[in-house]
N, C-alpha and C positions, 0 to 999 in steps of 0.2 A: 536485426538491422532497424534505424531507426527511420521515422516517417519525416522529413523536410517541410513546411510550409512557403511556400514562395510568393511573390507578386510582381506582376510584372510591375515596370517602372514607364512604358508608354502607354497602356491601355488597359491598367490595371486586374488584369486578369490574375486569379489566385488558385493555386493547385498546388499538391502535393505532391513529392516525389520519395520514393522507396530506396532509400542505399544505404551502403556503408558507413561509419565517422570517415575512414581514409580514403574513401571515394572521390572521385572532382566532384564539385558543385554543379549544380545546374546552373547555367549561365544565360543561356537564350528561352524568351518564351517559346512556348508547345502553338500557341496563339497566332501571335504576330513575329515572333522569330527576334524582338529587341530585348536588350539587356532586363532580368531578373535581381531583384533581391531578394534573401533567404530574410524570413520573419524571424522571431522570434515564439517561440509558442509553447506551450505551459508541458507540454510532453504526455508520454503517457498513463495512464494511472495503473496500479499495482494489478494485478491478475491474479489472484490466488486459485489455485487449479487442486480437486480432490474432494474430500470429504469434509473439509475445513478444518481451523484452528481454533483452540475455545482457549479458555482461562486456565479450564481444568488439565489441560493435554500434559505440562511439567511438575504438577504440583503431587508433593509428598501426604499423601492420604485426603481424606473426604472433608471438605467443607461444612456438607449437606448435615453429615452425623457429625455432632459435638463428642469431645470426650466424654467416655459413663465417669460419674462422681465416686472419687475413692477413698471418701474422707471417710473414716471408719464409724461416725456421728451423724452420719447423711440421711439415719434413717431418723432421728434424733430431729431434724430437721436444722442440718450445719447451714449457716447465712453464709458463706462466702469461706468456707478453711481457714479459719484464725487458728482452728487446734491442731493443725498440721507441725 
């Protein structure tokens, strides 16, 4: 459920309220008991919950370790496999 920001609209009082989307709105201040507008406010930020997510979690083989060179001239000292 999502958190509401409110203010009032007589005596500017500001509070949040805890509901529903299809809940009724808050309407009266907790305060002074007059009419409320609902703000508008940036929401909440993501929560990633666990051990976390890296880069490496979907990826097909190692980064870290490059392919070994299979050029058969490698010991030759091959500059980049032209003789491939």
């Amino acid at each position: 459920m999502p958190t509401y920001d409110y203010e009032c609209t007589k005596c500017g009082h500001t509070f949040e309220a805890f509901h529903g989307m299809n809940d009724k709105a808050v309407e009266k201040c907790p305060k002074c008991g007059k009419k409320v507008k609902r703000l508008i406010s940036s929401g909440a930020g993501i929560i990633f919950k666990g051990t976390g997510f890296y880069a490496t979690d979907y990826r097909k083989g190692s980064r870290t370790n490059p392919p070994k060179n299979t050029c058969p001239k490698a010991k030759e000292g091959c500059g980049g496999c032209e003789h491939a």
